[in-house]
C-alpha positions in Angstrom: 3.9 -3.8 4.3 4.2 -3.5 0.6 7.8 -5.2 -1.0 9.5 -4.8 -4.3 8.8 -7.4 -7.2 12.2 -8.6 -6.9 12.0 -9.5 -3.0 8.4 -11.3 -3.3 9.9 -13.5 -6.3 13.6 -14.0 -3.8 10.8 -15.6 -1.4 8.7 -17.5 -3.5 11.8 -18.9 -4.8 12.7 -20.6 -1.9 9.2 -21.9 -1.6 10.3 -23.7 -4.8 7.5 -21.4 -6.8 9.0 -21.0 -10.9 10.0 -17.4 -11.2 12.1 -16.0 -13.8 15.8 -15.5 -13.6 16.9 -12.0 -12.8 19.6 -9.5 -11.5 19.3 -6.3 -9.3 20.9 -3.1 -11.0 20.7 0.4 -9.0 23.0 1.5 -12.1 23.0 1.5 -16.2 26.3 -0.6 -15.8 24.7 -2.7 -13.2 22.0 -3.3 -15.6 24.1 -3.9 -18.4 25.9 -6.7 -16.6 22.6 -7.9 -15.6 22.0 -8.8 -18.8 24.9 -10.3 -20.2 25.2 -12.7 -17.0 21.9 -13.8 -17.6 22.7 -14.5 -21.0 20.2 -15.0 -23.5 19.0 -12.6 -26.3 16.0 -11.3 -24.9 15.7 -9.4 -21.8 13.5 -7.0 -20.2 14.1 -4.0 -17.8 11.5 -3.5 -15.0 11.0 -0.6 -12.7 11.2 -1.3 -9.2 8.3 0.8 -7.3 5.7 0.1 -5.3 2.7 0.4 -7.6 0.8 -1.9 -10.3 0.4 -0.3 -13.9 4.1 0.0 -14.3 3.7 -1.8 -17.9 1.2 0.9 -19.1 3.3 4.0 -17.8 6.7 2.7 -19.5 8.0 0.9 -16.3 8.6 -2.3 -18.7 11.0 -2.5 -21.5 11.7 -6.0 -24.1 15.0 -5.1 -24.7 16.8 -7.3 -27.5 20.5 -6.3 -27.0 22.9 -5.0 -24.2 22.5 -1.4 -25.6 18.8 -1.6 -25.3 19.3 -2.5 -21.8 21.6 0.3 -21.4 19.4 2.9 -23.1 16.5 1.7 -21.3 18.2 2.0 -17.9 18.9 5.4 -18.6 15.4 6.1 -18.9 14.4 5.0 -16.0 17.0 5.1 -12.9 16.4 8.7 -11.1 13.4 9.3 -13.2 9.8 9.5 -11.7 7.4 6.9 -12.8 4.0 7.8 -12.9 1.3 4.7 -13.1 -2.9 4.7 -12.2 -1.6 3.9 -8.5 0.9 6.6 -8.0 -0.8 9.7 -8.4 -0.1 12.2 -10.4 2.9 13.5 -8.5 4.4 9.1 -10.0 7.4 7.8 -8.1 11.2 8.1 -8.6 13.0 4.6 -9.8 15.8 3.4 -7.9 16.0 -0.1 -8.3 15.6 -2.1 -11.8 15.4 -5.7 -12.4 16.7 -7.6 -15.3 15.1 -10.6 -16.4 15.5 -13.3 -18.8 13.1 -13.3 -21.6 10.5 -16.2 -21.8 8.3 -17.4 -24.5 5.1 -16.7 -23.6 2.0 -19.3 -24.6 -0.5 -17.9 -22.5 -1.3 -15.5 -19.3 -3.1 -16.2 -16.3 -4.3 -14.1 -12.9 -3.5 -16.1 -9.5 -3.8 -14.6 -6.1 -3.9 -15.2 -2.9 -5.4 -13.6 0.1 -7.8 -13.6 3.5 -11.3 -14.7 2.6 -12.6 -12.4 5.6 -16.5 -13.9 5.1 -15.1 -17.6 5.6 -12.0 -16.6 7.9 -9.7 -18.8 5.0 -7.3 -18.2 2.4 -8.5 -18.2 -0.6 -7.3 -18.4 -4.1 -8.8 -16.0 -6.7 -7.9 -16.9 -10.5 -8.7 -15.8 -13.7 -7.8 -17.1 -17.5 -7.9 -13.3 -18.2 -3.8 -12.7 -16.8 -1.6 -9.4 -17.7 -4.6 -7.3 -17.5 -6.0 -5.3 -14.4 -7.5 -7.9 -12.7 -10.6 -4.5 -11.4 -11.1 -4.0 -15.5 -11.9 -8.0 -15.7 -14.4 -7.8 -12.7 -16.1 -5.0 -14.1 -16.1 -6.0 -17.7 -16.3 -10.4 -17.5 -17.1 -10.9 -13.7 -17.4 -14.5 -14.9 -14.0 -14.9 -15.6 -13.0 -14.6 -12.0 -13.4 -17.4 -9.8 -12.6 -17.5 -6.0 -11.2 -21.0 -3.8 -11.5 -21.0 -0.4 -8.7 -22.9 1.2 -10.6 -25.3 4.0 -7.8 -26.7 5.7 -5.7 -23.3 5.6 -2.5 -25.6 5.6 -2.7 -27.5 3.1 -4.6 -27.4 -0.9 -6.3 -30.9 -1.3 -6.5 -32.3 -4.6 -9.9 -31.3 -5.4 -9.3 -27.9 -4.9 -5.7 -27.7 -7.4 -8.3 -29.9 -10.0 -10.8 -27.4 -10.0 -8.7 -24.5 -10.4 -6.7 -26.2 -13.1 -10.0 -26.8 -15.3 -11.5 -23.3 -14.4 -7.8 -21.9 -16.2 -7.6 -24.8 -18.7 -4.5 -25.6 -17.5 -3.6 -28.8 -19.0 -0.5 -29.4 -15.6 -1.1 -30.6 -11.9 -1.1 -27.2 -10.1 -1.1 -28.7 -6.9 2.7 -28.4 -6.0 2.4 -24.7 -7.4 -0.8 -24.0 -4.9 0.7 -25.6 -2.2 4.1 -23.7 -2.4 2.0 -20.4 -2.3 -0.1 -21.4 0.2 3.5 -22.6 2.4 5.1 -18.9 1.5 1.7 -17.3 2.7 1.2 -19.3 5.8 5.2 -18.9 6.6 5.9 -15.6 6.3 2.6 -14.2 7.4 1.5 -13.0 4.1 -1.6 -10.6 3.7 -1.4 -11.2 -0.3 0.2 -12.9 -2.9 -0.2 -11.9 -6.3 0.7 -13.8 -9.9 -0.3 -11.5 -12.9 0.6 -12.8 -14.6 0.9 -16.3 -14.1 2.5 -17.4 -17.5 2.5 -21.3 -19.3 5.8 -20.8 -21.2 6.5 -22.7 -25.0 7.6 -25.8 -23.2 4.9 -26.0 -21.0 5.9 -24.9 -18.0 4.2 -22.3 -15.1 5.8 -19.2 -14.1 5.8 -16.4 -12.1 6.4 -13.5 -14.7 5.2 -11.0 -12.3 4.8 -11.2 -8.4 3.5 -8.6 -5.9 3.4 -9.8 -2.1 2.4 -7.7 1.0 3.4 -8.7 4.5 1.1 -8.3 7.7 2.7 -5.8 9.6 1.1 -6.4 12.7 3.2 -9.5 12.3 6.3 -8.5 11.7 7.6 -9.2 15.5 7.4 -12.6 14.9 9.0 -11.8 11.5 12.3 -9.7 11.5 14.0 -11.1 8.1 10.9 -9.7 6.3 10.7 -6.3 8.3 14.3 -5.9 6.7 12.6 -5.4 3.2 11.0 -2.7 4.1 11.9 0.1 1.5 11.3 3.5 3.9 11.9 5.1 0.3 8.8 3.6 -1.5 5.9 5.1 1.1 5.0 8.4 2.4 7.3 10.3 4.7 4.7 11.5 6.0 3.1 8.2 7.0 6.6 6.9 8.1 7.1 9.9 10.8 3.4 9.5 12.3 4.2 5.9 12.5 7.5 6.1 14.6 5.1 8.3 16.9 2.7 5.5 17.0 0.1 7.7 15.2 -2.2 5.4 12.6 -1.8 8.5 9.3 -2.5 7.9 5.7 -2.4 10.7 3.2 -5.5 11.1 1.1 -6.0 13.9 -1.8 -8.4 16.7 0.2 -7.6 19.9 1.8 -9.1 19.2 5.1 -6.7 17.7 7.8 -8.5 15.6 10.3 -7.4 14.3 14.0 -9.4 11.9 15.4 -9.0 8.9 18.0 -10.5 5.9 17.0 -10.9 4.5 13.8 -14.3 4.4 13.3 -15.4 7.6 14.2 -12.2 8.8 12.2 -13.4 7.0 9.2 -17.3 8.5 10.4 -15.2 12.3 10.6 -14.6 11.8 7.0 -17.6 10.6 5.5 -19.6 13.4 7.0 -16.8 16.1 5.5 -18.0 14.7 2.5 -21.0 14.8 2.7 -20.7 18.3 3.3 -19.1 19.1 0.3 -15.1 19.0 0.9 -13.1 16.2 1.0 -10.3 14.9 3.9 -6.6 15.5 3.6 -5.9 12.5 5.3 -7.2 9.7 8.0 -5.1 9.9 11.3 -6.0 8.2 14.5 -4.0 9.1 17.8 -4.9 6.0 19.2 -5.4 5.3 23.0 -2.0 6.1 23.9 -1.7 9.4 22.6 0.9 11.6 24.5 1.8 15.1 24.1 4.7 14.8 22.0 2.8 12.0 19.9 -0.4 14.9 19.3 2.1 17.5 18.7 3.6 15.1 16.0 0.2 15.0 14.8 -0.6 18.5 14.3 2.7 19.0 13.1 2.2 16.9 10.1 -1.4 18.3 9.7 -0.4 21.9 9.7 2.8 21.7 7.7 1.0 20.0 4.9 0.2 22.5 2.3 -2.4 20.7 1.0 -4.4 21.4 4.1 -6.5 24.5 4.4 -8.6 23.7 7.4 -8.2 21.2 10.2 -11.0 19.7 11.8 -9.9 18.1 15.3 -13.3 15.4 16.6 -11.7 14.2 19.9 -14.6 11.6 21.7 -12.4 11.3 24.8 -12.3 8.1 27.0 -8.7 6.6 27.4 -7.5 9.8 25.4 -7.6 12.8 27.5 -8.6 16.2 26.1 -6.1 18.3 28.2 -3.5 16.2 26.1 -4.6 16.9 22.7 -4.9 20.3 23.7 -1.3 20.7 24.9 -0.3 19.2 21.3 -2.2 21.8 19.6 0.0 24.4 21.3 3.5 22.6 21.1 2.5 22.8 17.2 1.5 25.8 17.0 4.6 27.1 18.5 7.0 25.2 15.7 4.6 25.4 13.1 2.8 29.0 13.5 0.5 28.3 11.0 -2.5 30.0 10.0 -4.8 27.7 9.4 -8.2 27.7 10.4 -9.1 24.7 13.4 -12.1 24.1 14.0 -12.3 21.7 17.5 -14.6 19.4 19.2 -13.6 17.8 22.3 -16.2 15.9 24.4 -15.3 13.8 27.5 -12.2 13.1 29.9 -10.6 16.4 30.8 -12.8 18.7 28.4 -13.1 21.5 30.5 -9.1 21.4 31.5 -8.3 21.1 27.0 -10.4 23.7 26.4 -9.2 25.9 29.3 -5.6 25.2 27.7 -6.3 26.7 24.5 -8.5 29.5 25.7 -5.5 31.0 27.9 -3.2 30.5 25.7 -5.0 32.6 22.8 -5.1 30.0 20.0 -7.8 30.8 16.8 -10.0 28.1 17.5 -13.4 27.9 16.3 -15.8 25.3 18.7 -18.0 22.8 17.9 -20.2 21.0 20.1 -21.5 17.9 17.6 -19.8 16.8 14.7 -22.2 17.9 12.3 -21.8 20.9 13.6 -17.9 20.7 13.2 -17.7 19.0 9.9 -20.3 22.3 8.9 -17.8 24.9 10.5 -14.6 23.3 9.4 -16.1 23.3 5.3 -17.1 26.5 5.7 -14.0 28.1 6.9 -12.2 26.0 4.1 -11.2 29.0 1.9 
């Protein structure tokens, strides 16, 4: 679960990590008196989405009086945003946070995240800050480093040294390391992002910029953190399959795919690539896929008018065919599209799902392998 800039630096705050001042604004007034609370002469204006780039695309403004603020404000509030990470189709600003202006000696990358090959968190720095942290690995993979945390409470002194020399960063980082390491261990972090990291004129380290991400298959144990979550910022589409308990994420092809399990979902759409066309999205029903949860499905796969061919790969062993089936019709009834669907169900209740479909006259085109169905469903892509 993605959070704004302004929560992630709220939390890091209390974890005693340096972050600049700031003020919330959903208004140009808001903004404005921002700004003059702050006080200062410097300020800057930042977007609140949920996407990186947002310097690049105009998401960032240095503004140098209260009218600037205003102005820039203006620009942004109910306006659509469009970064590298948005799409093309950007994202519409709602919330803006003022800061105070810093003087700014140097810039620095600091992460931190699940080392999956060492099962530890890990630190991954850079002196190279402010800049996508992708371009730097591609262009000066040397200048990104990675720290495994051993004991994944606590960063030893060794550890903080080394980083501090691989930044040439004259300070003890260790309280810094520690405090990220505390807000990542406390409130079940999956990623904690500095970039940049900043060493101001009088020395000190910073958080100028801060992205965090929650684990939200912890979120039981962590209700003050599922209240951040901004239903706004993500897909509506994504948001209804997930209150169905469907596992959906939109991609950018035209061929809708249902699928239970995620591996052979993620096999479904490789193999519709390699055939030439590319998936409209990844959706797993899961194990405990009900009628009213496929219907949901088929819904959101038929109403998408992105999608000009479904392709429906149903392995069944926990999930029953008869019920996937029974979806397909409930959609179709609300829905009455005309989109091709091309079906393969193999396993519990096969006969009895495709029986359902056959009587009730439904287009669909069957498959018996899924090269076969991955071949059907390109070619009736019109």
């Amino acid at each position: 679960m993605n959070i704004h800039e302004y929560q992630a630096k709220s939390i890091l705050s209390d974890f005693a990590v340096p972050v600049p001042r700031g003020r919330l604004a959903t208004t140009t007034e808001a903004a404005v008196d921002g700004c003059r609370e702050l006080g200062g002469s410097v300020w800057v204006v930042k977007a609140q989405i949920h996407a990186g780039g947002r310097g690049k695309a105009g998401g960032v403004k240095v503004c140098r009086s209260p009218e600037a603020v205003a102005e820039a404000a203006g620009a942004l509030l109910g306006h659509r945003l469009v970064t590298h990470q948005t799409g093309s189709e950007g994202k519409v600003v709602n919330k803006l946070y003022i800061e105070e202006g810093l003087e700014i000696a140097h810039e620095y990358y600091l992460s931190l995240l699940i080392d999956r090959e060492q099962g530890k968190p890990a630190f991954v720095v850079s002196p190279r800050g402010g800049t996508d942290i992708e371009q730097v690995a591609a262009e000066e993979p040397a200048a990104i480093r990675s720290f495994a945390v051993d004991d994944t409470q606590t960063v030893d002194d060794t550890t903080a040294r080394a980083i501090a020399d691989f930044l040439t960063v004259p300070s003890d980082m260790r309280p810094l390391l520690q405090s990220l390491l505390d807000a990542f261990n406390q409130r079940d972090a999956a990623l904690i992002e500095l970039n940049p990291l900043v060493a101001c004129g009088d020395g000190r380290l910073v958080a100028l910029d801060a992205k965090m991400a929650i684990d939200d298959n912890a979120l039981y144990r962590q209700p003050e953190m599922a209240k951040l979550r901004d239903l706004a910022e993500e897909d509506p589409r994504e948001v209804e399959a997930a209150a169905y308990g469907l596992n959906y994420i939109a991609l950018d092809g035209t061929i809708g795919c249902m699928v239970n399990g995620a591996g052979l979902a993620m096999a479904t759409m490789d193999i519709i690539q390699r055939k030439g066309a590319k998936p409209a999205n990844f959706l797993d029903v899961g194990g405990g896929v009900t009628v009213e949860s496929a219907t949901e499905g088929f819904k959101l796969l038929l109403a998408d008018r992105h999608v000009r061919a479904v392709l429906v790969n149903i392995f069944g062993g926990i999930v029953r065919c008869d019920i996937i089936a029974n979806g397909l019709l409930a959609a179709q009834k609300i829905v009455q599209s005309q989109v091709p669907v091309v079906m393969r169900l193999v396993g519990t209740h096969e006969e009895e799902g495709q029986a359902i479909i056959r009587d009730a006259g439904i287009d669909v085109r069957w498959a018996t392998t899924l090269d076969e169905a991955a071949t059907m469903v390109v070619a009736a892509h019109p």
